[in-house]
C-alpha positions as CSV (number, residue, x, y, z in Angstrom):
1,X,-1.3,12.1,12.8
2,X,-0.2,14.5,15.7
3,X,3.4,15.2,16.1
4,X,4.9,14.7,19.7
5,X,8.2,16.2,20.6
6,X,9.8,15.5,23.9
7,X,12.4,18.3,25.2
8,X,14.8,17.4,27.7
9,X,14.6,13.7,28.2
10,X,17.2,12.0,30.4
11,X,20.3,10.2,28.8
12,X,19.3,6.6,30.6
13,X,15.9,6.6,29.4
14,X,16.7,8.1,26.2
15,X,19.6,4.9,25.8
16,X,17.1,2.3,27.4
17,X,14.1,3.2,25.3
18,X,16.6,3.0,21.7
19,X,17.7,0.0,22.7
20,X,14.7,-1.7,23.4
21,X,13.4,-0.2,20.0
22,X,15.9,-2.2,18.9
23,X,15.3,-5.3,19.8
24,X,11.8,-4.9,19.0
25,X,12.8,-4.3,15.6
26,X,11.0,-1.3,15.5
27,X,12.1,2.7,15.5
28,X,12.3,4.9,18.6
29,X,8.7,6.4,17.7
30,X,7.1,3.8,16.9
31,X,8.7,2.1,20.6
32,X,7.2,5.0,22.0
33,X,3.4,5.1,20.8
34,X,3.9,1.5,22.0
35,X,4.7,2.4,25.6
36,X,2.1,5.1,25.7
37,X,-0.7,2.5,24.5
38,X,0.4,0.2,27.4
39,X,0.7,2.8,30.3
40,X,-2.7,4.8,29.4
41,X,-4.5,1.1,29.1
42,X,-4.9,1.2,25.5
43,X,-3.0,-2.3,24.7
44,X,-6.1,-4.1,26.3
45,X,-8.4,-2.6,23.4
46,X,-6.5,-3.9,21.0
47,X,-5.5,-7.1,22.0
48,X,-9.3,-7.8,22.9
49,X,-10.0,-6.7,18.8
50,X,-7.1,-9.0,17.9
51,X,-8.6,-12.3,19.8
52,X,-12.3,-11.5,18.6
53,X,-11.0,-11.4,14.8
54,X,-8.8,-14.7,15.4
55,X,-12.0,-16.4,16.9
56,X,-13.9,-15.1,14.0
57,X,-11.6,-16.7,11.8
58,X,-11.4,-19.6,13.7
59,X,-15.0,-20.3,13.3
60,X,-15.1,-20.0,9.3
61,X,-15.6,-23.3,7.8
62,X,-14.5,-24.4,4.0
63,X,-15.7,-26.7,2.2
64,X,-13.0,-27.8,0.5
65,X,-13.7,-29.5,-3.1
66,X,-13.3,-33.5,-3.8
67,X,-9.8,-33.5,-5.7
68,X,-8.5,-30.5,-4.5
69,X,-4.9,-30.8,-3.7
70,X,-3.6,-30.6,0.2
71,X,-1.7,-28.0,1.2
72,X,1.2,-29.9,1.9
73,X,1.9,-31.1,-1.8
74,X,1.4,-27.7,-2.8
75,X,3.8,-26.4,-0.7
76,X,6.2,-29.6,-1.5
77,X,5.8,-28.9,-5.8
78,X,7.2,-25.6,-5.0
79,X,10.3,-26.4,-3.4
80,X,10.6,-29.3,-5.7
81,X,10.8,-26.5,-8.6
């Protein structure tokens, strides 16, 4: 992966993009790739990916076997434990 270094960058966008790393949970690089993707259009791209896959996996059916325990009591045993 290339290395970016930015020289000079202003206090208040310095402050403004830490902070909003922040609350994205997420560090000040990793913020920043995410602001590039948006302003050069790339977000679109990857969104549109994201929805085909969910639709993808929407459309997957399972047959599920006769007997086979729901979900629910599965997840209910394990707290039980």
């Amino acid at each position: 992966m290339t290395l970016l270094q930015v020289r000079s960058c202003p206090d208040d966008v310095y402050e403004s993009l830490s902070r909003l790393a922040r609350a994205e949970h997420r560090s000040i690089a990793q913020q920043t790739v995410v602001l590039l993707r948006r302003a050069l259009g790339m977000e679109s791209a990857r969104r549109e990916r994201r929805r085909a896959l969910l639709l993808e996996l929407a459309s997957i059916h399972v047959d599920i076997p006769a007997g086979f325990p729901e979900p629910e009591m599965l997840v209910r045993e394990d707290r039980d434990r």
